[in-house]
DSSP file (Angstrom, degrees, kcal/mol; ACC not computed):
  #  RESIDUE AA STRUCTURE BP1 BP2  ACC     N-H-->O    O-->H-N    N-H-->O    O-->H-N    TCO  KAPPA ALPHA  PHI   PSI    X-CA   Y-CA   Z-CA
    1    1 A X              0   0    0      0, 0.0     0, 0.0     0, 0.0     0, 0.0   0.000 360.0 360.0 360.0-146.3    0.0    0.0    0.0
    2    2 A X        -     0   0    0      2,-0.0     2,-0.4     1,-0.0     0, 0.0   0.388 360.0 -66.1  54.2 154.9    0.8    3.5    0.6
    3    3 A X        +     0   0    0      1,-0.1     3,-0.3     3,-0.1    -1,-0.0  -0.545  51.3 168.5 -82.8 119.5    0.7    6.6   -1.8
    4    4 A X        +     0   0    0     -2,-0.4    -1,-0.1     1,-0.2     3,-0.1   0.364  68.2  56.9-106.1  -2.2    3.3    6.4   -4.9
    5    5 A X  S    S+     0   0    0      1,-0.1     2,-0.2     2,-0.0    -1,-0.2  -0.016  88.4  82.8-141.2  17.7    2.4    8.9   -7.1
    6    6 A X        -     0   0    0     -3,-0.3    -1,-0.1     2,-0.0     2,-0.1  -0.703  56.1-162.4-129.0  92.3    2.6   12.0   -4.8
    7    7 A X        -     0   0    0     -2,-0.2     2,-0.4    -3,-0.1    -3,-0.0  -0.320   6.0-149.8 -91.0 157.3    5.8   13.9   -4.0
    8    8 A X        -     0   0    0     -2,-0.1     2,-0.3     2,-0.0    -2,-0.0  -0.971  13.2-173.8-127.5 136.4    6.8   16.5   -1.2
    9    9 A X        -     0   0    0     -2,-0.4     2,-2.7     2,-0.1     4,-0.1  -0.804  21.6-162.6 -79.2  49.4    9.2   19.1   -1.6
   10   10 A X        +     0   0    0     -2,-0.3     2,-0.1     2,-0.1    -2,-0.0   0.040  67.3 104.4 -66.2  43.1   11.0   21.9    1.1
   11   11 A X  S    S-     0   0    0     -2,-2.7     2,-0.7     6,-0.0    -2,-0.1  -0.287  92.1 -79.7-119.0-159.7   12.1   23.9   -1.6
   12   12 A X    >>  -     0   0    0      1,-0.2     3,-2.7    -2,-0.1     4,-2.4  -0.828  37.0-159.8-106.8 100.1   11.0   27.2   -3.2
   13   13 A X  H >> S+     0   0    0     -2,-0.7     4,-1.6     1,-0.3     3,-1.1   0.903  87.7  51.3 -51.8 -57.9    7.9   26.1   -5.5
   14   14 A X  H 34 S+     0   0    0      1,-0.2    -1,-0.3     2,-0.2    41,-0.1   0.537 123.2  29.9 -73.3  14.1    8.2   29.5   -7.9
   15   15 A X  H <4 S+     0   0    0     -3,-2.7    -1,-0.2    -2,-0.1    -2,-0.2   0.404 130.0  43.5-133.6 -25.0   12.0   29.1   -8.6
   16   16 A X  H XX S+     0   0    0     -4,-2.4     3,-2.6    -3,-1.1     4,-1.0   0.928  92.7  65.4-105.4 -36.4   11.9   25.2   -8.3
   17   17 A X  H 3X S+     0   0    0     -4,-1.6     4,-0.7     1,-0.3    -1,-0.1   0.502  92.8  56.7 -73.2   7.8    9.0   23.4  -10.0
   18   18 A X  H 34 S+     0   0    0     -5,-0.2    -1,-0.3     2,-0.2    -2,-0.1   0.162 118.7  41.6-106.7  10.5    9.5   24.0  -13.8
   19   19 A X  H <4 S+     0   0    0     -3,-2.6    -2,-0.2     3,-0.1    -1,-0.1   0.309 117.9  47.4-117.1  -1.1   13.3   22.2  -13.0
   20   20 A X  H  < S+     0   0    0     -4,-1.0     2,-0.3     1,-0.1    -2,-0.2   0.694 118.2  37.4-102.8 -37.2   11.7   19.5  -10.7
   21   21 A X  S  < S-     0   0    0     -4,-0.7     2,-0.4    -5,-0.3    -1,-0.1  -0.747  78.4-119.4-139.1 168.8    8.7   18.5  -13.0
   22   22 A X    >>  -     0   0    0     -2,-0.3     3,-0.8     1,-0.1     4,-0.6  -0.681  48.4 -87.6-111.4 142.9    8.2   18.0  -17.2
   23   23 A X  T 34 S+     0   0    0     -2,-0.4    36,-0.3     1,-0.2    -1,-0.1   0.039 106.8  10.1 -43.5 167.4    5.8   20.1  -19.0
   24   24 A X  T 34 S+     0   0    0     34,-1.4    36,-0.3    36,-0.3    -1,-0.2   0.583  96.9 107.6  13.4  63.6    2.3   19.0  -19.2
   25   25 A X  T <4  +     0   0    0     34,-2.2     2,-0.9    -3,-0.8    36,-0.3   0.258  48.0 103.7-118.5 -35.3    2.7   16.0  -16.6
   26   26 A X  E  <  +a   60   0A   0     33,-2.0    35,-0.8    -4,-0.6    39,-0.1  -0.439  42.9 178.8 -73.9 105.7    1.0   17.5  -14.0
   27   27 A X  E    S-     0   0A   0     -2,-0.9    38,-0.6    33,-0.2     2,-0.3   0.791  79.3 -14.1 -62.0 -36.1   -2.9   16.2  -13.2
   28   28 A X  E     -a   65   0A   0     36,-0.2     2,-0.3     2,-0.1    38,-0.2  -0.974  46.4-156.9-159.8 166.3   -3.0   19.1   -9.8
   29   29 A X        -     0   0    0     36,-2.9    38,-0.4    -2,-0.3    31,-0.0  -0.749  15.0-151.6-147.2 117.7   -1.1   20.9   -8.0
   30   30 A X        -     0   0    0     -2,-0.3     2,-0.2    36,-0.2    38,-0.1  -0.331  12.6-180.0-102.6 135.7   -2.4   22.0   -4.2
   31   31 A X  E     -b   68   0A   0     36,-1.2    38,-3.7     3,-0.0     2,-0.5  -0.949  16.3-179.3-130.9 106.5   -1.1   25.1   -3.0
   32   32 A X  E     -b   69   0A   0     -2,-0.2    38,-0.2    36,-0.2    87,-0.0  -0.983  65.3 -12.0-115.9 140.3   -3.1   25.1    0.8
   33   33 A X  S    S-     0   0    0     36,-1.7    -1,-0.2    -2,-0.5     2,-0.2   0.691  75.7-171.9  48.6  80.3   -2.4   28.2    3.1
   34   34 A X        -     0   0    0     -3,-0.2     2,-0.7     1,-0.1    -1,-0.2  -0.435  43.0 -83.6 -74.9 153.0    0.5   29.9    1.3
   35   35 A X        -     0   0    0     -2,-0.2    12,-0.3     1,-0.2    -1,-0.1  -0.545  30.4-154.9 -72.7 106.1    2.1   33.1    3.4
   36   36 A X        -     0   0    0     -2,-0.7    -1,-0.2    10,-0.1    10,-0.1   0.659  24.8-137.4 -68.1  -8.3   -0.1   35.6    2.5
   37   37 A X        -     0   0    0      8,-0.1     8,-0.2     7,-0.1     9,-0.2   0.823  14.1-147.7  52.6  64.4    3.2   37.9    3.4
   38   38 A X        +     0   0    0      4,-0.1     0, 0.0     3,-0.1     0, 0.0   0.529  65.8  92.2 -12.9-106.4    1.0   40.6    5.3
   39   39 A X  S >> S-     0   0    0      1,-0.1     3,-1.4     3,-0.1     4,-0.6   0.460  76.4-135.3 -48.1 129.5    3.4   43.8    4.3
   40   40 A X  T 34 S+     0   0    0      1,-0.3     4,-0.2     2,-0.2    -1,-0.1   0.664 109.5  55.6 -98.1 -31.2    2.8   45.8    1.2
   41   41 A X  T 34 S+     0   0    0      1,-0.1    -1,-0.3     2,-0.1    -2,-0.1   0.531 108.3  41.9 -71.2 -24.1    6.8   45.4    0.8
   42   42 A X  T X> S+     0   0    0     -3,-1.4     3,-2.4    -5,-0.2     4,-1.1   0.445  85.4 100.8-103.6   3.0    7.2   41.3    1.0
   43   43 A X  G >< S+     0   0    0     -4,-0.6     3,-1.3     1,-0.3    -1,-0.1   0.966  72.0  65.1 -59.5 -26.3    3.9   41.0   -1.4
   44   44 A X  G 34 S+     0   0    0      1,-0.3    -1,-0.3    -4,-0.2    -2,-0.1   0.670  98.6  58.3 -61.1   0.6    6.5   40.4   -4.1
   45   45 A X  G <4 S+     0   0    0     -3,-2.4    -1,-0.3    -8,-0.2    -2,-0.2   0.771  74.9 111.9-105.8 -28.1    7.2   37.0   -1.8
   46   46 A X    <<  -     0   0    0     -3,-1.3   -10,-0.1    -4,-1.1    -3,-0.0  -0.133  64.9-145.4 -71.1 137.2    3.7   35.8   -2.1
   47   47 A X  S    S+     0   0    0    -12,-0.3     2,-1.1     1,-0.1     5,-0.2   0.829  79.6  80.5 -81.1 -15.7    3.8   32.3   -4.3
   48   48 A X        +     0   0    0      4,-0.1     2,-0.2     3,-0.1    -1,-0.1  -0.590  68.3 131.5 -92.2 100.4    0.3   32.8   -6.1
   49   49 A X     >  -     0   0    0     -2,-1.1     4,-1.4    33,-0.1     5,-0.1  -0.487  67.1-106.6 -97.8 172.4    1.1   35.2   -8.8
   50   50 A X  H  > S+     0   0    0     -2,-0.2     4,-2.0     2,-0.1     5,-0.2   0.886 122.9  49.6 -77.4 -30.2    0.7   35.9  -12.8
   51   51 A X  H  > S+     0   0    0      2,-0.2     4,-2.3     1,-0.2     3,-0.3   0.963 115.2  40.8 -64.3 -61.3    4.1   35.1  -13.5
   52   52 A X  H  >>S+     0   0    0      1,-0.2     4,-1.0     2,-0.2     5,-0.5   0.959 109.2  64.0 -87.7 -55.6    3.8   31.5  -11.3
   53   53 A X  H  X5S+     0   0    0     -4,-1.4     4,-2.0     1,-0.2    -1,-0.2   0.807 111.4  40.3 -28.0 -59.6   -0.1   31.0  -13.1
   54   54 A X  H  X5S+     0   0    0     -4,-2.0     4,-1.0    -3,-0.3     5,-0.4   0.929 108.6  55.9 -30.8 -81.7    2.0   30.8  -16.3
   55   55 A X  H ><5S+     0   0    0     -4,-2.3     3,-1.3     1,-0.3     4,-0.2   0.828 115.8  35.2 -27.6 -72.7    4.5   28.9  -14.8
   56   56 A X  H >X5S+     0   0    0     -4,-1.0     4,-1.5     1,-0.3     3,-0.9   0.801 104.9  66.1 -53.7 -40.5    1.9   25.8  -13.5
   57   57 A X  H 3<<S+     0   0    0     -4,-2.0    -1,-0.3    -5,-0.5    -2,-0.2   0.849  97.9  57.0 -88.6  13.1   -0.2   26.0  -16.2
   58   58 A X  T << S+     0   0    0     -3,-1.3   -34,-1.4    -4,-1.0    -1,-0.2   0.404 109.8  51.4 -69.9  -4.8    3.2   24.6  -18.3
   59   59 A X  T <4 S+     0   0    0     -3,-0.9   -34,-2.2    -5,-0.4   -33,-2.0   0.927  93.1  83.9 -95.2 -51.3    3.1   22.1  -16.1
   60   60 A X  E  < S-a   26   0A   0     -4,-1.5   -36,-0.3   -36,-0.3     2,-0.3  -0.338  73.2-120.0 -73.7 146.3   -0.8   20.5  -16.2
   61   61 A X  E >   -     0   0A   0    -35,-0.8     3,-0.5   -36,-0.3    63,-0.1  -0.831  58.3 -64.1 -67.5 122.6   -1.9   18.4  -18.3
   62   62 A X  E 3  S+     0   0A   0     -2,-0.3    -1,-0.2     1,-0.2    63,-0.2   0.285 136.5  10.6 -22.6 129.8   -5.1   19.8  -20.6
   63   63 A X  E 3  S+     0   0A   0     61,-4.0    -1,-0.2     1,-0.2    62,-0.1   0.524  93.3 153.6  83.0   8.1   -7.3   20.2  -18.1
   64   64 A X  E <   -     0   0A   0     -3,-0.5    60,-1.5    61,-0.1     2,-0.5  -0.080  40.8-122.3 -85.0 163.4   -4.9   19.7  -15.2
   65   65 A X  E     -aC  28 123A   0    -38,-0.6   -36,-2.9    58,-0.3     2,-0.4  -0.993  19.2-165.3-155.7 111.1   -6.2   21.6  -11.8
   66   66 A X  E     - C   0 122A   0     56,-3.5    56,-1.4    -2,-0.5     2,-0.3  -0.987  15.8-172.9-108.7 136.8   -4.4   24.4   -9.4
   67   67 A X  E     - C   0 121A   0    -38,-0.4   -36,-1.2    -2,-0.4     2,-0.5  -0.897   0.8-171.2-123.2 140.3   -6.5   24.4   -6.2
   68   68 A X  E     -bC  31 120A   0     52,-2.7    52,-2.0    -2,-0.3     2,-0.9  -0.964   5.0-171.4-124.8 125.3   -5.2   27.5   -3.8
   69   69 A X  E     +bC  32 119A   0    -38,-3.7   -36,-1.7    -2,-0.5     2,-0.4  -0.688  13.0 155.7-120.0 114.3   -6.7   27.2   -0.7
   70   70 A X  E     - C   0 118A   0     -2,-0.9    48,-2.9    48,-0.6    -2,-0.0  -0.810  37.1-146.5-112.4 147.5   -6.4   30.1    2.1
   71   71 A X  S    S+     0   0    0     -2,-0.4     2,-0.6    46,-0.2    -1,-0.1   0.158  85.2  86.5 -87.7  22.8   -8.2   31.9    5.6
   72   72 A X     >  -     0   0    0      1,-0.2     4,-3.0     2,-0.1    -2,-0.1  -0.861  67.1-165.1-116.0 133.4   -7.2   35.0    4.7
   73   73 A X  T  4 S+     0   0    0     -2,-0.6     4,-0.5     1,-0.1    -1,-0.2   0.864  89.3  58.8 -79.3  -0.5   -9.5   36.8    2.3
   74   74 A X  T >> S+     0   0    0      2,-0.2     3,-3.2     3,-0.2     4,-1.8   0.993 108.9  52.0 -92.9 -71.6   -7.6   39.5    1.1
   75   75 A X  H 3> S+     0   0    0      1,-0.3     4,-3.9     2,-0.2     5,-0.2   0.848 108.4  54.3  -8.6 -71.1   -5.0   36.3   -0.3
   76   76 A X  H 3< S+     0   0    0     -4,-3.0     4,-0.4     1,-0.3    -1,-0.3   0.382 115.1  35.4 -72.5   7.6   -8.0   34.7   -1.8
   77   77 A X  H <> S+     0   0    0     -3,-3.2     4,-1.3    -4,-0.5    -1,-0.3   0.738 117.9  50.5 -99.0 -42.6   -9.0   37.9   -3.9
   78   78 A X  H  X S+     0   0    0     -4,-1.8     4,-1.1     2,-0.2    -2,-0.2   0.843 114.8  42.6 -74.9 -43.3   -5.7   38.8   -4.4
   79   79 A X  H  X S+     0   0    0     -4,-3.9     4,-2.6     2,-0.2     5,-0.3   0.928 115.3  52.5 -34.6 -70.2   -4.8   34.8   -5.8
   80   80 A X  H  > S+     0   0    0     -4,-0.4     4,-2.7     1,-0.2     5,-0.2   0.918 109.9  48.9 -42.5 -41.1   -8.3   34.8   -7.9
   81   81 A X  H  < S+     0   0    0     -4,-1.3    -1,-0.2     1,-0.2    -2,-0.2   0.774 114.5  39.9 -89.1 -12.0   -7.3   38.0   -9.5
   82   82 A X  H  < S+     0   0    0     -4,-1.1    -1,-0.2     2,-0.1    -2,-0.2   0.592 119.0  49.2-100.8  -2.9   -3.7   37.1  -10.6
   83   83 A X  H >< S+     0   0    0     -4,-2.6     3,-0.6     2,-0.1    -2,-0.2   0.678 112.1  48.2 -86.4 -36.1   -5.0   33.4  -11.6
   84   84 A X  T 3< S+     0   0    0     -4,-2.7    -2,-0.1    -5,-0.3    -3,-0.1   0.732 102.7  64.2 -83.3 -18.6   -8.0   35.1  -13.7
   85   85 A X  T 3  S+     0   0    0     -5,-0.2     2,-0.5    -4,-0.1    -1,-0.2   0.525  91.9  76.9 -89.6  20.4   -5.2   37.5  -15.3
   86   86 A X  S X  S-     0   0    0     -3,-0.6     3,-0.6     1,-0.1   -35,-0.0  -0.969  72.5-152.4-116.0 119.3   -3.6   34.1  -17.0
   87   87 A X  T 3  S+     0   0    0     -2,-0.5     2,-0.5     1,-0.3    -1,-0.1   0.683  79.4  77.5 -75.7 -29.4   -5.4   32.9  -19.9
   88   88 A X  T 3  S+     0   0    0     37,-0.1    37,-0.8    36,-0.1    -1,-0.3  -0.128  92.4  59.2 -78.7  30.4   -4.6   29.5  -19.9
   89   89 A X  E <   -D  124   0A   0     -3,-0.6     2,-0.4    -2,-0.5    35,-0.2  -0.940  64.6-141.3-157.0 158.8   -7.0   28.8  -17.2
   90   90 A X  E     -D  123   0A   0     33,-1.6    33,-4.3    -2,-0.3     2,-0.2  -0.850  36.8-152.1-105.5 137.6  -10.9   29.0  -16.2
   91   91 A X  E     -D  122   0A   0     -2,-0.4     2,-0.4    31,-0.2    31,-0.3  -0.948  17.7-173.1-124.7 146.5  -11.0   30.0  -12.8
   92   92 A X  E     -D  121   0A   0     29,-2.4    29,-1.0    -2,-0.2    -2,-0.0  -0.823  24.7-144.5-138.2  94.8  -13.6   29.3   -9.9
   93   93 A X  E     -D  120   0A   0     -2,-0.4     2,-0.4    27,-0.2    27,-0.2  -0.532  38.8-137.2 -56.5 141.6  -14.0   30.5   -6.5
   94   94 A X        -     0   0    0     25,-1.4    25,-0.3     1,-0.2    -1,-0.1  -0.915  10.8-152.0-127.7 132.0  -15.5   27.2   -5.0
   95   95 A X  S    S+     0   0    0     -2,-0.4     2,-0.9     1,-0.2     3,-0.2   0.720  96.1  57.9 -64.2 -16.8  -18.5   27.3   -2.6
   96   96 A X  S >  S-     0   0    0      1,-0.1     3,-2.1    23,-0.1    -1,-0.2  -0.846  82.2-162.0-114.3 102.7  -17.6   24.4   -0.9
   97   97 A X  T 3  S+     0   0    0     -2,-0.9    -1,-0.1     1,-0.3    21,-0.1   0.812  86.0  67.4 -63.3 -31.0  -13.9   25.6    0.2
   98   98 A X  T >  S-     0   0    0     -3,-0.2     3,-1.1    19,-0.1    -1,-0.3   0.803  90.3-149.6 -67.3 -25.5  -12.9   21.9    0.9
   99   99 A X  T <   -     0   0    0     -3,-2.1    -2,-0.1     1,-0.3     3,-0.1   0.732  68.0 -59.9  82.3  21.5  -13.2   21.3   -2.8
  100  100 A X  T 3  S+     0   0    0      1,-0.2     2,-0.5    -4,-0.1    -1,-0.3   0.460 107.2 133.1  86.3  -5.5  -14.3   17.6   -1.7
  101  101 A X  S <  S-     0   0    0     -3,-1.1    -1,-0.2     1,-0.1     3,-0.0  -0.499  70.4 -95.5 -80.7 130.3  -10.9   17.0    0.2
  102  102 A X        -     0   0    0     -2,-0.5    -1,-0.1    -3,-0.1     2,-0.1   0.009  53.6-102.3 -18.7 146.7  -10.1   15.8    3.3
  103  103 A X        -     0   0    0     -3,-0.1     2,-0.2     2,-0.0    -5,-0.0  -0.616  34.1-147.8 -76.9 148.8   -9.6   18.9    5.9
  104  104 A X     >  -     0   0    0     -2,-0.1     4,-1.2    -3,-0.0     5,-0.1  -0.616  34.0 -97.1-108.6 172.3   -5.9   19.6    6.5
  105  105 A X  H  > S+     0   0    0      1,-0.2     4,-0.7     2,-0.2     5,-0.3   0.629 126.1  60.5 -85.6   6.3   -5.2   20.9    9.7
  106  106 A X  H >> S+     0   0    0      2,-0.2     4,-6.6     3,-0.1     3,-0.7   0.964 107.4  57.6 -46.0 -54.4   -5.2   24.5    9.0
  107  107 A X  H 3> S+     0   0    0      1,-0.3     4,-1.9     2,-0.2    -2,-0.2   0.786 103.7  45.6 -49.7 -48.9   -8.8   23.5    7.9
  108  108 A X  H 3X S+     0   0    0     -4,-1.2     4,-1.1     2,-0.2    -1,-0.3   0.525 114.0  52.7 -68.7 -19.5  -10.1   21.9   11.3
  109  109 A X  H <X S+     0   0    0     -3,-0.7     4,-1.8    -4,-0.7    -2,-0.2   0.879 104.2  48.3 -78.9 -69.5   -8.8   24.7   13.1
  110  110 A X  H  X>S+     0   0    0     -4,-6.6     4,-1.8    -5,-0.3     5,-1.5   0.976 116.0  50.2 -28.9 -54.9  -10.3   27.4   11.1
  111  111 A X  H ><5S+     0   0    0     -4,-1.9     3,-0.6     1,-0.3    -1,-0.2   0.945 108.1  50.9 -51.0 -44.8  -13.6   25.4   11.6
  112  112 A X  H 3<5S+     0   0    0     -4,-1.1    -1,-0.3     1,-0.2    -2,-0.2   0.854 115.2  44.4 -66.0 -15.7  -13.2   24.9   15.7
  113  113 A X  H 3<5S-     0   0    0     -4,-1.8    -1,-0.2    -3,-0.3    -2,-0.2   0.506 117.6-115.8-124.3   9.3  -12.7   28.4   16.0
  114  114 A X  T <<5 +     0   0    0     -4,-1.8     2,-0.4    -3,-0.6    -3,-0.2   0.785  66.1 138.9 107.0  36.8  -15.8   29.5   13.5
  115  115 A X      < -     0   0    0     -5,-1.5    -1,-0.2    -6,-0.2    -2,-0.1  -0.962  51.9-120.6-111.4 143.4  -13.3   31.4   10.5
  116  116 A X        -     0   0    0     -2,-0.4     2,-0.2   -45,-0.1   -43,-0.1   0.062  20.9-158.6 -73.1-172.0  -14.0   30.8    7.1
  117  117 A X        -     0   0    0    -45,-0.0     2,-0.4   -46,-0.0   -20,-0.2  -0.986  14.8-159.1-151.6 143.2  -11.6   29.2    4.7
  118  118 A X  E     -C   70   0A   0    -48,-2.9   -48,-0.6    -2,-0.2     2,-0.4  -0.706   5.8-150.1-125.5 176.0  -11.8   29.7    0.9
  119  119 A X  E     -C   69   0A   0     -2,-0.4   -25,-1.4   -25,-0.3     2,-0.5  -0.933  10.4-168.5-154.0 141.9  -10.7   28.3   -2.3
  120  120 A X  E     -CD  68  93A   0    -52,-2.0   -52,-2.7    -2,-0.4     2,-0.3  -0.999  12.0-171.0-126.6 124.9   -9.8   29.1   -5.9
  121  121 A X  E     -CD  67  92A   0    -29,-1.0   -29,-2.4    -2,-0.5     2,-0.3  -0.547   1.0-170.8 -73.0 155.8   -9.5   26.3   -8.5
  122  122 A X  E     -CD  66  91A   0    -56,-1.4   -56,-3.5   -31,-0.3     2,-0.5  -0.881  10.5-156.7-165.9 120.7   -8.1   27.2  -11.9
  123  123 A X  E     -CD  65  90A   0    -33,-4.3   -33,-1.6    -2,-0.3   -58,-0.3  -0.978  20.5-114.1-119.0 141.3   -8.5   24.5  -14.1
  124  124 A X  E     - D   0  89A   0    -60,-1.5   -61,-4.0    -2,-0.5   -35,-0.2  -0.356  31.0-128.1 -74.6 125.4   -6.0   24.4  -17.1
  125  125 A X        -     0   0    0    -37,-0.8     2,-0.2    -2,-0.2    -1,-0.2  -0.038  27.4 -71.2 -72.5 172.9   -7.1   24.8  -20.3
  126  126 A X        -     0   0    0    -64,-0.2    -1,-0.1   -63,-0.1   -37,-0.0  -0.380  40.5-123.5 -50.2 118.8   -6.9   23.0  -23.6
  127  127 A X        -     0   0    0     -2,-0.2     3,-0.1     1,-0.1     6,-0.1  -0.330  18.2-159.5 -29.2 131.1   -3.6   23.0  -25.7
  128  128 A X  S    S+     0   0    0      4,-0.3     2,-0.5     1,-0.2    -1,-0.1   0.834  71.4  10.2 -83.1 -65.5   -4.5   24.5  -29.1
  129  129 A X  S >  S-     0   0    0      3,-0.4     3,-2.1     1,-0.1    -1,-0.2  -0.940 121.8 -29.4-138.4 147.3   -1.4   23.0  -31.0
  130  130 A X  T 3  S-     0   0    0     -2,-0.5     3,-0.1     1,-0.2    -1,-0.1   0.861 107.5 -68.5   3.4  65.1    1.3   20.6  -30.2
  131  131 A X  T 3  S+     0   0    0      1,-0.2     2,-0.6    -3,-0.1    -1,-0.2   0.475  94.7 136.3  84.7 -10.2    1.3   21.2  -26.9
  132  132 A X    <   -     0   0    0     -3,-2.1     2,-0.7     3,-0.0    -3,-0.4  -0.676  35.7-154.6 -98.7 105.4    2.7   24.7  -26.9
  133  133 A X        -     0   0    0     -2,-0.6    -6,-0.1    -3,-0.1   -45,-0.0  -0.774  28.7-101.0 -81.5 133.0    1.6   27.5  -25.0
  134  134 A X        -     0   0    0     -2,-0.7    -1,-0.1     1,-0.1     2,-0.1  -0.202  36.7-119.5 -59.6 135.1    2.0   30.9  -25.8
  135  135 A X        -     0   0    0      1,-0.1     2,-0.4     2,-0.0    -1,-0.1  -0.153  25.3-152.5 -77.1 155.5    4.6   32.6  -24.3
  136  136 A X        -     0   0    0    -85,-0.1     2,-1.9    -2,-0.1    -1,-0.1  -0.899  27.7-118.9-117.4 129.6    4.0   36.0  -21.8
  137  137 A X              0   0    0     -2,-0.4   -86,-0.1     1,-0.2    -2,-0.0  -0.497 360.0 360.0 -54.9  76.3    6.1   38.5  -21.1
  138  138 A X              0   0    0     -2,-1.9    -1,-0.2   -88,-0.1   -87,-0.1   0.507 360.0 360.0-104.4 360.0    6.4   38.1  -16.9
């Protein structure tokens, strides 16, 4: 038994995963309760970006699924709106914030102590031709 097909990483996902993982291979990729990096000066640290939408949707496979999941709202507007500004994805704030997943414990916590928790899916779209996306200035 045990899970074969899932890896974990300590590394810096926006500098590491386009040298860690092969284009279009990826089926999802979970970003739960990123450092929303409070200070109007470290937002440049915060991992959900346009440049790193781009980045991930080189990764998914047609149809391939980034879920971001946060308690802060300000994140999850700020996430939505740099995921909606990447073309290569339909994007969804999802009423049910669990998005059908087990709770992590971020999740159960939020819950015991009554604060919501959100979620943004972005599901990658279809390749138009061999595979290639068009590239963005970022």
């Amino acid at each position: 038994g045990g899970i074969e097909n899932a890896r974990l990483a300590l590394v810096d996902a926006r500098e590491c995963l386009p040298l860690l993982i092969e284009p279009g291979t990826l089926d999802c990729l979970y970003a739960f309760f990123p450092d929303p990096w409070w200070k109007k000066r470290h937002m440049k640290k915060r991992l959900v970006s346009n440049a790193f939408a781009f980045e991930v949707s080189n990764l998914l496979k047609d149809q391939g699924i980034l879920l971001i999941k946060t308690d802060v709202q300000g994140y999850a507007d700020w996430a939505e709106t740099e995921l909606r500004a990447e073309p290569n994805y339909d994007v969804n704030r999802l009423a049910d914030a669990s998005a059908g997943l087990p709770l992590t414990q971020r999740e159960r916590k939020c819950a015991l102590h009554g604060r919501p928790t959100w979620a943004i899916e972005a599901i990658r779209n279809t390749r138009v031709s061999n595979g290639v996306t068009a590239s963005h200035d970022h």
